[in-house]
N, C-alpha and C positions, 0 to 999 in steps of 0.2 A: 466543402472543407475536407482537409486530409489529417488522419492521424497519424502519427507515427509512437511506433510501438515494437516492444521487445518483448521476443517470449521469454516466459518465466523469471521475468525482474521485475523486483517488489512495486516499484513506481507505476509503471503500465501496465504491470496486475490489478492497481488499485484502481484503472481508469477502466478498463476490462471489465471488473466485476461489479464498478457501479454501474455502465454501462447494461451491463446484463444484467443487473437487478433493475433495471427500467424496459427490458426488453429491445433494447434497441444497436446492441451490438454486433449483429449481423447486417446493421443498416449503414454503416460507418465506412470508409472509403478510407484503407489503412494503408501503410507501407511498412513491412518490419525490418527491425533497423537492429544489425548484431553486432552485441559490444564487444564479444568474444572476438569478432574481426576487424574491431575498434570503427566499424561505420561511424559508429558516433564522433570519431574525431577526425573524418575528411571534413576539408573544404565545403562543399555543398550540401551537408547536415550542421556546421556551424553558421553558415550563412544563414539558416531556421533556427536553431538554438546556443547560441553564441558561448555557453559554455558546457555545449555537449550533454546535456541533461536530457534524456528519452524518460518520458515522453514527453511529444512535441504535437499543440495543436494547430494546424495553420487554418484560418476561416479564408470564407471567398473575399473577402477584401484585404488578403495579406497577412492581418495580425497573426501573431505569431505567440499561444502561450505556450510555457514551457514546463510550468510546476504540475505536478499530477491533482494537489488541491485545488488549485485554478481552474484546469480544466473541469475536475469535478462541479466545479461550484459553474462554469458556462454552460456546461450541462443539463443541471439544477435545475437551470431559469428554461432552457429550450427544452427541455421532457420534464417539463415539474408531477410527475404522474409515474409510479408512485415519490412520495416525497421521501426524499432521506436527508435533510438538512435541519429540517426543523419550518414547523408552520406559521410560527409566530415568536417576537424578537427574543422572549425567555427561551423557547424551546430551542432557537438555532444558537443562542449561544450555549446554552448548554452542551449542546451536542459538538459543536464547537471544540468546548473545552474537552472533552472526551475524545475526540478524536486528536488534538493537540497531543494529550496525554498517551495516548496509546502509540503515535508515531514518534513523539521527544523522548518517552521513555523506553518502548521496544523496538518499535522500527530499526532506530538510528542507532542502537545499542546493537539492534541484529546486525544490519548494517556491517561497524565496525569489526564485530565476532569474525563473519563472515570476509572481508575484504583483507585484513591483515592475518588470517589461518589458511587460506584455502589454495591450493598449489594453482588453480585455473586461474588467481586474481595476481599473481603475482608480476606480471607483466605490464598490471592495468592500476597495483597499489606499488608504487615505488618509492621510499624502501616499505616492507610490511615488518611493521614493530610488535613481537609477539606479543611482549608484554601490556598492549593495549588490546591488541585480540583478547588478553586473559581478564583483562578489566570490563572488557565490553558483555563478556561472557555472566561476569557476577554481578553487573547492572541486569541484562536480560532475564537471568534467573530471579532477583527480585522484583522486579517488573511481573512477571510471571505469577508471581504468589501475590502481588497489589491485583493482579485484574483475576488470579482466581477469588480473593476476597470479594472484591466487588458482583462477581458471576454468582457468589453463592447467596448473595442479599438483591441483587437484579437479572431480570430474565434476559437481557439484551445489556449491550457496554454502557450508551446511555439512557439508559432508563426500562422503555414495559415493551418498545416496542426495536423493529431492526432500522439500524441506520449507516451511516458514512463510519462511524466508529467502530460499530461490527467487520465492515468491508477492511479496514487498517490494520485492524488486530488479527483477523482470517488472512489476511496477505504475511502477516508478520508470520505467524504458525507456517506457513508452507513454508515463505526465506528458509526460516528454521529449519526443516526438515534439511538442509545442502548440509548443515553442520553437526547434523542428527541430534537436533533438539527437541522431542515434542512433550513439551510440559502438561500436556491432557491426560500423559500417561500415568502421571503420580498425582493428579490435582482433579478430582471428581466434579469440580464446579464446570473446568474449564473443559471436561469429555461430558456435561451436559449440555455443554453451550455449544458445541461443536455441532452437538445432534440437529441441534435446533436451526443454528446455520444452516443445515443441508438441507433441511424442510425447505428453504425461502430459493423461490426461482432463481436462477443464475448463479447460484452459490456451489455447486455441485462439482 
């Protein structure tokens, strides 16, 4: 199987660092793929991923996933060691939902901040509407103060321990960082939580 992947975008961050929290991402057979030079929208990267979405996983009999939670969860099943999905059907959905939550309400909000402000994206956002940049900006910032609440009553996003929900919200925080956002700065829960991430292999 081949990945394909992009440095430092949120998506193939998210496969990257589950990967390496399994140990296993120096094992992986990659190709990186630069959006900045628009790879992702030649011919022969749409033929893999039909609407240009990196990352892309292709297995040896062709299939072809293209969501960065899909491949996580193909993952899952083939290195179940350590588990970050959940071990049993309460616990994966739980976790689940928490990771839903942390990518529909920061991710996609970073996202947005990020694609319609940023002078590098205006090539690739056409047209960039500021004033959705500014909305995306004040969903993020509440979003921010929902998972400091929740960081300051739990050790981990879903629940005691680290999982795929940790790995979404730690991708969202770096995004962040392109638009100089780093909410850990004003919010004590969320520079506890931080510390703690870095403790966990591959996180660093």
């Amino acid at each position: 199987m081949k990945l394909y992947t992009a440095d430092r975008a949120p998506n193939p961050d998210r496969v990257k660092y589950f990967l390496s929290a399994k140990g296993k991402w120096d094992e992986i057979d990659k190709q990186e793929i630069s959006i900045i030079e628009k790879q992702h929208r030649q011919p022969d990267y749409l033929a893999i991923s039909p609407l240009g979405h990196v990352p892309a996983l292709v297995l040896d009999d062709g299939t072809a996933l293209t969501e960065s939670r899909a491949i996580c969860t193909y993952f899952e099943s083939v290195y179940p060691d350590p588990n970050l999905m959940g071990r049993d059907a309460k616990e994966r959905a739980v976790i689940e939902m928490w990771d839903r939550r942390v990518e529909l309400t920061y991710l996609v909000a970073m996202a947005g901040w990020f694609r319609h402000s940023h002078p590098a994206m205006a090539e690739l956002e056409v047209p960039q509407v500021a004033d959705w940049a500014q909305s995306c900006q004040g969903k993020v910032e509440k979003a921010a103060d929902f998972f400091a609440d929740r960081l300051s009553n739990s050790e981990f996003v879903a629940g005691d321990r680290f999982t795929i929900a940790d790995i979404t919200l730690h991708v969202g925080f770096g995004f962040g960082r392109i638009v100089k956002f780093k909410p850990w700065e004003s919010r004590p829960a969320l520079a506890a939580w931080r510390e703690r991430i870095a403790a966990v292999p591959g996180m660093s």
